[in-house]
C-alpha positions as CSV (number, residue, x, y, z in Angstrom):
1,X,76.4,116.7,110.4
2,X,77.0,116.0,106.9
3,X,77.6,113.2,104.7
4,X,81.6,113.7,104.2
5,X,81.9,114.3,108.4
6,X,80.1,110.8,108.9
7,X,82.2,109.1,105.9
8,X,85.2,110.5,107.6
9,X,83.7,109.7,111.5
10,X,83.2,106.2,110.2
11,X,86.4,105.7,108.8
12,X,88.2,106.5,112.1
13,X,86.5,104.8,113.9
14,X,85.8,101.4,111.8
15,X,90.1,101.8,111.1
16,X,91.0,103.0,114.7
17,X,91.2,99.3,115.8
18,X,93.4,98.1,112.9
19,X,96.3,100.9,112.7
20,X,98.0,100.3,116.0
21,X,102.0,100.7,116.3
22,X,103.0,97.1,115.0
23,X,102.0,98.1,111.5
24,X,104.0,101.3,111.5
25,X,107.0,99.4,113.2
26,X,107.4,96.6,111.1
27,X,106.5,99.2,107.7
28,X,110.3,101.2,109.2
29,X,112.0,98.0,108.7
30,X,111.2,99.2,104.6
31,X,112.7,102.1,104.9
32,X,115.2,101.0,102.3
33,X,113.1,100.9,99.3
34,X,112.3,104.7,99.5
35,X,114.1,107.3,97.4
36,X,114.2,107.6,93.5
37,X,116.4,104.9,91.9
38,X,117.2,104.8,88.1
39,X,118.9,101.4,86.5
40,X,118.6,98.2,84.1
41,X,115.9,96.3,84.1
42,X,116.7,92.8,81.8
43,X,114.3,90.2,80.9
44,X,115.1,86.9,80.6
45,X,113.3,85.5,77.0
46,X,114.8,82.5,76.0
47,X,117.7,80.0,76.7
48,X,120.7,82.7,76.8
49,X,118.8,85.4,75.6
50,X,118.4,88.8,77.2
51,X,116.6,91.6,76.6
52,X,117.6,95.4,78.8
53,X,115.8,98.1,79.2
54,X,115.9,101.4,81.3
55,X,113.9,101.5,84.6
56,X,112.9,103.5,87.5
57,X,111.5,103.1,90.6
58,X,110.3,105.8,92.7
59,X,109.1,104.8,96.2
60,X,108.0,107.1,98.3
61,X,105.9,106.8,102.3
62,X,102.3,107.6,101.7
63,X,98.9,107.9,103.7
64,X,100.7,108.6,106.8
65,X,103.5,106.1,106.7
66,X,101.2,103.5,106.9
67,X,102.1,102.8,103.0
68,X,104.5,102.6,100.3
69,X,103.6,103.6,97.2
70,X,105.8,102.6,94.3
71,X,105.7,104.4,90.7
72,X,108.3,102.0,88.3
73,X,108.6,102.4,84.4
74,X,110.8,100.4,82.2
75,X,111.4,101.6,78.5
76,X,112.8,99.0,76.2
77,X,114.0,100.0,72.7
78,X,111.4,101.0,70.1
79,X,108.2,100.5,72.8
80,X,106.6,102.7,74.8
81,X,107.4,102.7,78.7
82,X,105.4,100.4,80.8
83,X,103.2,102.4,83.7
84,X,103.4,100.2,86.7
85,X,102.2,100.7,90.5
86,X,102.7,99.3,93.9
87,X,101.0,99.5,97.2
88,X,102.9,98.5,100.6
89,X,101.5,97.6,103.6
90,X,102.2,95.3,107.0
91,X,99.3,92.9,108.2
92,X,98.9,92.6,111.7
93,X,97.1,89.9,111.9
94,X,98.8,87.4,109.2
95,X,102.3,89.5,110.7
96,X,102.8,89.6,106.8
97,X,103.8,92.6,104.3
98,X,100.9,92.6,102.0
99,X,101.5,94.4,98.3
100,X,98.9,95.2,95.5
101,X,100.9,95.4,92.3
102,X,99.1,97.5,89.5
103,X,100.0,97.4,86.2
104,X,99.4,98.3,82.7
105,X,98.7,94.9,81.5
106,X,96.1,93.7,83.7
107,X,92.5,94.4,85.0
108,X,93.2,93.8,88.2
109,X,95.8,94.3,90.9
110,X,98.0,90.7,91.8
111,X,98.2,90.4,95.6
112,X,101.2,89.3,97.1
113,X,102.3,88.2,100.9
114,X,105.8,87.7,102.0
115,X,108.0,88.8,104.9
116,X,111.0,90.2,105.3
117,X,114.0,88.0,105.2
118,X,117.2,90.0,106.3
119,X,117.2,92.5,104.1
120,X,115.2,91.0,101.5
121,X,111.4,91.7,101.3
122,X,110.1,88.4,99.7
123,X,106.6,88.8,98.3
124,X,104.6,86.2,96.5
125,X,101.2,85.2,95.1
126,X,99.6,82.2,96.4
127,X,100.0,79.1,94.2
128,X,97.0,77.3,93.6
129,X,96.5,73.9,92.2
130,X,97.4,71.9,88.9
131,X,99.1,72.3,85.8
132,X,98.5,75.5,85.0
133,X,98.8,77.4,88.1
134,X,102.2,79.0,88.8
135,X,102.8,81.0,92.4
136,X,105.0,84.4,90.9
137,X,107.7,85.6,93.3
138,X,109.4,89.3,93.8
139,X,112.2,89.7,95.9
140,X,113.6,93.0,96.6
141,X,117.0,92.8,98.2
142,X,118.4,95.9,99.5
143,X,121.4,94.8,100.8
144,X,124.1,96.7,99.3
145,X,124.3,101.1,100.6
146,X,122.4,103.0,97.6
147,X,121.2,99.9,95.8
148,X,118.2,98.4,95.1
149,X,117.4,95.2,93.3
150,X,114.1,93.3,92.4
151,X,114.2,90.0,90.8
152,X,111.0,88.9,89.5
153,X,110.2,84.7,89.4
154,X,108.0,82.2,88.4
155,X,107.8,78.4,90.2
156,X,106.8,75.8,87.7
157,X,106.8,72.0,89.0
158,X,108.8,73.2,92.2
159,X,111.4,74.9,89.9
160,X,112.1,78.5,90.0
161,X,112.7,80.4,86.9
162,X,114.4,84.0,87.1
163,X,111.4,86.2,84.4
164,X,113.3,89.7,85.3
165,X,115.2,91.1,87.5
166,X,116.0,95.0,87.8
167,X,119.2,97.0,89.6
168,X,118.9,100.4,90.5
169,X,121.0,103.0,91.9
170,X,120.4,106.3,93.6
């Protein structure tokens, strides 16, 4: 047998215990964020002040519906667009949705865990400790037929502050 038929061998069977049909179940009730969606993204930078750009989010079922894998982009005048990406998935064992947010800023992917709330998917880091430590939120509400929405927060001394949010249409 060769190496690539025992990588894939072991990956069946080492996975066969962890893909039963909760995961796939609970990743259906997420069915609303698939599609191609175009809208406003606008920031929030300052007492009053706003600042819009142009966004997309293109979400689309991957490895088998296990997934979702997001592709979003937001171009604000005079920059370049932002290159940002988003991996879905349902925990069994926590019975959380578990996301690994990619972006073009950082070195390494945030993890978030959340559940679904209605239709709201609320997903956020785990706060730690201290001053300095701030627990991020992302709640995409889908809500309203062929619209899509993600607000983006951060809590600071049990006070949540709105950083973005974005509204997309179909």
């Amino acid at each position: 047998m060769n190496a690539f038929a025992l990588v894939s061998l072991a990956f069946g069977f080492f996975g066969a215990g962890q893909h039963g049909s909760k995961p796939e179940e609970a990743m259906t009730n997420l069915g609303f964020l698939v599609g191609n969606w175009q809208g406003k993204q606008t920031f929030m930078v300052g007492p009053g002040n706003t600042m819009v750009g142009s966004a997309t989010d293109n979400a689309e079922w991957a490895v088998g519906g296990r997934f979702i894998e997001e592709h979003l982009s937001t171009a604000l005048p005079n920059k370049a667009a932002t290159d940002t990406r988003h991996m879905l998935a349902y925990d069994p064992k926590s019975a959380q949705y578990v996301a690994y947010w990619f972006n073009d800023t950082s070195p390494l992917p945030m993890v978030l865990t959340g559940k679904l709330q209605g239709s709201k998917l609320v997903l956020q880091t785990s706060g730690g400790s201290g001053a300095t430590q701030r627990t991020l939120r992302f709640t995409y509400d889908g809500s309203t037929s062929n619209e899509l929405s993600l607000t983006f927060e951060m809590e600071t001394a049990g006070t949540w502050q709105v950083l973005f949010k974005s509204v997309y249409t179909k």
